[in-house]
C-alpha positions as CSV (number, residue, x, y, z in Angstrom):
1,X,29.7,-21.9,-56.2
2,X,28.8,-25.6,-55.6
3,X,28.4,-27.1,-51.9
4,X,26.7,-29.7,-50.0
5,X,24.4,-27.9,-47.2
6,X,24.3,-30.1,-44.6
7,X,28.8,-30.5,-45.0
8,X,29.3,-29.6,-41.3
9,X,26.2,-31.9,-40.0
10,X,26.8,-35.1,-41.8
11,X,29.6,-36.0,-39.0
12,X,29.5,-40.0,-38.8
13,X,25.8,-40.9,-40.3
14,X,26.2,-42.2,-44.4
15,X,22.3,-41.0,-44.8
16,X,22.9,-37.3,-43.3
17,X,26.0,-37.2,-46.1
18,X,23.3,-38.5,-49.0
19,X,20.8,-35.8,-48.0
20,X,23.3,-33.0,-48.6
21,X,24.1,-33.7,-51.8
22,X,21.0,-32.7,-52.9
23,X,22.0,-29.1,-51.8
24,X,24.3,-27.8,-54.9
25,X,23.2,-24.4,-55.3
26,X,24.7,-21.7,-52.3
27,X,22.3,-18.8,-54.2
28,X,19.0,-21.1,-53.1
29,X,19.7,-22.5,-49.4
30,X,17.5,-19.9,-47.5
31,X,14.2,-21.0,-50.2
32,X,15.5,-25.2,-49.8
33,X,15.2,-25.0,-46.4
34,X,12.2,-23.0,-45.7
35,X,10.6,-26.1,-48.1
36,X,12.2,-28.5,-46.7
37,X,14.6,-30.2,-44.3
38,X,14.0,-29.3,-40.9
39,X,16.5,-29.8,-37.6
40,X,13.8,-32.2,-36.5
41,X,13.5,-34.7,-39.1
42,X,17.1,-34.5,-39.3
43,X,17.0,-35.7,-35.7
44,X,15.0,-38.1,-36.8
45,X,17.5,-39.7,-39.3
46,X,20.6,-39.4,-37.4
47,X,18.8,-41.3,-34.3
48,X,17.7,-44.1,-36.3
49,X,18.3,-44.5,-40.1
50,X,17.8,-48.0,-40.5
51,X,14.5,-48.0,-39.2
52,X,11.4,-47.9,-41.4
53,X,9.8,-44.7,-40.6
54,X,13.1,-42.8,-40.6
55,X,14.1,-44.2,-44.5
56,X,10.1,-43.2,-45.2
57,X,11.5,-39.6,-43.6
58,X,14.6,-39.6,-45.6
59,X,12.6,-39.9,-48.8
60,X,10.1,-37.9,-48.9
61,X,13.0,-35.2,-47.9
62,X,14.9,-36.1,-50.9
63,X,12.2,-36.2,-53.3
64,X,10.9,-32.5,-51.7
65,X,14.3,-31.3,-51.5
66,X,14.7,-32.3,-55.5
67,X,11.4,-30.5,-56.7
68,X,12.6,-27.6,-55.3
69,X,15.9,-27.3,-56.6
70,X,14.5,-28.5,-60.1
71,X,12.4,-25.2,-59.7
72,X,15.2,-22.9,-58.4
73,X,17.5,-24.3,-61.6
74,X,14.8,-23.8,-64.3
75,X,14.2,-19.9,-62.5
76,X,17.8,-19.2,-63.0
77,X,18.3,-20.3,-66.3
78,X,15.0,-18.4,-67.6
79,X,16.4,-15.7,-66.0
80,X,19.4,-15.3,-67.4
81,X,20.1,-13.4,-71.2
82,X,20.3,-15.1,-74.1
83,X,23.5,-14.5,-75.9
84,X,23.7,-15.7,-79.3
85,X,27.2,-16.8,-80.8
């Protein structure tokens, strides 16, 4: 199943709506955001996205938020059988 995490908070702010995309995987939520996003620095965007500090805050999100799920996809396709046709 595919969904966006952070669907039901990304109410009226474009940059809240970009972060959840990076969520695709419903299986690895629980390990994204115990790496990751927290209600705080997503305080921080909604409050004030076109400042500086809060884009800096938005970034370094992403790019953690993509590590991770580059690591969650690689462990479930290793983990999964090989079937040969």
């Amino acid at each position: 199943m595919i969904k966006a995490y952070f669907q039901e908070k990304s109410t009226q702010c474009g940059v809240t709506e970009k972060i959840g995309l990076h969520f695709i995987r419903v299986t690895s939520m629980n390990r994204l955001v115990n790496k990751g996003i927290s209600d705080e620095d997503i305080m921080k965007i909604k409050s004030g996205y076109k400042s500086s500090s809060a884009l800096q805050t938005y970034k370094r999100i992403s790019l953690k938020k993509e590590k991770v799920i580059d690591q969650t996809l690689n462990l479930n396709e290793q983990s999964l059988p090989k079937y040969h046709s």
